[in-house]
N, C-alpha and C positions, 0 to 999 in steps of 0.2 A: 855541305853544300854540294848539292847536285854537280855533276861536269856540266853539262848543258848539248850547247850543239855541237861542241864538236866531239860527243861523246863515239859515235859512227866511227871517226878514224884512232878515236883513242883505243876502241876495243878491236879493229882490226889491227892494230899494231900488238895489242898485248897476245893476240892469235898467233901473231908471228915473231913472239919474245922478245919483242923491245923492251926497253928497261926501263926508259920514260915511261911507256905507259901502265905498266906495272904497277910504276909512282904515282901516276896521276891515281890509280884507282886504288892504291893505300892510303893516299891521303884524302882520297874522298869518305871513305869504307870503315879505314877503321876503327877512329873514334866512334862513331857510331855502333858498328859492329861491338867493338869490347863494352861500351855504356850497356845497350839492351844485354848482350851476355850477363852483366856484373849486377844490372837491374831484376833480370829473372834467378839471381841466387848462384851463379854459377862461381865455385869455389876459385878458381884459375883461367878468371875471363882473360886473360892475354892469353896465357894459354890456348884457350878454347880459338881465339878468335885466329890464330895462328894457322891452329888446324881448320879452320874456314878459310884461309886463302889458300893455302897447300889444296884442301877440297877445288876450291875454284880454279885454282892454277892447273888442274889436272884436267878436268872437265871445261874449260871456257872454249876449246874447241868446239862444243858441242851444243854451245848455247848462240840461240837464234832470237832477238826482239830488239824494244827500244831502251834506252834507259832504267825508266821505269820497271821493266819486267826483268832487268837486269837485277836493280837492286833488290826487288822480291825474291828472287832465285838465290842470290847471298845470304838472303836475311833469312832462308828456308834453311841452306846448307848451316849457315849458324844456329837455328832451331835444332836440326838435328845432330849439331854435333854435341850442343846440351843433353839432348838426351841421352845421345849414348854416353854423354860420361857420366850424368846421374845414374845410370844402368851399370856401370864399370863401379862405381864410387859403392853403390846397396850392394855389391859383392866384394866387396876388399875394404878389410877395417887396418884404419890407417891410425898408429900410433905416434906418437912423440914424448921423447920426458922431455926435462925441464930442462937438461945439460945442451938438446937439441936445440930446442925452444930459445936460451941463451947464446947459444955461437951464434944465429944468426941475427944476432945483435942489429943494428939501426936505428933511428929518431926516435927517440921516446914519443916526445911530442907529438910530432907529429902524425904518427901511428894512435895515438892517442885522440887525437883531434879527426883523424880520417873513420876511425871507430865509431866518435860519438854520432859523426855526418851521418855516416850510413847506418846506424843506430836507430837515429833518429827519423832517416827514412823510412826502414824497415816498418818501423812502427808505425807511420803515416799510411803506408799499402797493405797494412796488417787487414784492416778493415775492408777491403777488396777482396773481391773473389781470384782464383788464379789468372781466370782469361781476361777480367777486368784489367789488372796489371799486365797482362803479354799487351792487351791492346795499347793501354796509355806508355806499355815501355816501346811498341812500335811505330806509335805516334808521336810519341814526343822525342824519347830519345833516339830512333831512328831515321828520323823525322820523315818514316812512310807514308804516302797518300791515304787515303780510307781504299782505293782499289788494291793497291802493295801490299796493305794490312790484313784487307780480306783474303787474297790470295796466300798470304802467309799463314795464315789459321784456317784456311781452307774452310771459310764463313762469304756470307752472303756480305755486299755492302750494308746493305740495312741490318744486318744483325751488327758487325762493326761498330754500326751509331751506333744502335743501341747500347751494348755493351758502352761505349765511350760515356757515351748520357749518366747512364747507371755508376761509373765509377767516379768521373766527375761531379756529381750530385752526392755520392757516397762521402769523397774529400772535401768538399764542402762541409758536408753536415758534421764531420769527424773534426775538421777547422773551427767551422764556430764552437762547437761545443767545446776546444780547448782553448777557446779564447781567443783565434788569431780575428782579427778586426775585418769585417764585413768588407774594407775594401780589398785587403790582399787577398780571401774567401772569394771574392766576386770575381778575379781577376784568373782564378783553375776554371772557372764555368764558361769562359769569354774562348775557349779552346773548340778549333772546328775543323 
């Protein structure tokens, strides 16, 4: 959820390293931030999203607008920190045995059930082109404007809809065809 209006002193405050405001803008940010990270495939979204506030916490000096042009300029620094770690990641092959794999032990279950979730995702955005899912991961999980979105993909607003139309219409069609019932189907298309 957006800060709103008194977002003006919360970011002059964070300019001059107050700790409150720091907070206010983690807990606006980061869920957000780590969901779109975890959503575009990124192996170590806390991670990554880490290295986006270190980004921002370096540079917020240097940023000038409203809210809005705020959280685009995040949601860019977090674009780019995906990339360069998919860039790092195609140049370093990363092993583990099993003995690895076992110490670091935790919830079966649970790891189990978070697997099948995102599983089952995956395979729902399969059917989506790349940009289709950066758009609905910025629109939904970011919960960017169509302007923040576009500025993020350095797209037009109208190509944005588009894009949105075309992946919505795609999950639809990918929905019914595996059964899920025309009203939960209707209810990804009612998104604007």
């Amino acid at each position: 959820m957006p800060i709103g209006e008194g977002f003006d002193e919360v970011l002059s405050a964070a300019k001059a390293g107050a700790d409150w405001a720091w907070k206010e803008i983690y807990l606006d940010l980061s869920g957000p931030i780590t969901g779109y990270l975890a959503s575009r495939g990124a192996t170590e979204p806390e991670d990554l999203a880490g290295e986006t506030f270190l980004h921002m916490a370096r540079a917020i000096h240097s940023f000038q607008g409203n809210e809005g042009s705020f959280r685009s300029w995040v949601f860019v620094i977090a674009h780019r920190r995906m990339i360069d770690a998919r860039r790092s990641a195609s140049r370093t092959v990363v092993s583990q045995s099993a003995t690895e794999i076992e110490a670091k032990g935790g919830n079966v279950e649970e790891e189990a059930v978070d697997q099948l979730t995102t599983a089952e995702l995956v395979r729902a955005l399969e059917v989506l082109t790349d940009e289709q899912r950066e758009v609905l991961a910025l629109r939904v999980i970011a919960d960017l404007s169509l302007q923040e979105t576009a500025d993020v993909m350095e797209k037009t607003v109208g190509a944005v809809k588009g894009l949105q139309r075309r992946a919505l219409e795609s999950l639809r069609k990918h929905l019914d065809a595996d059964g899920v019932s025309k009203s939960d189907s209707s209810t990804i298309t009612e998104m604007k």
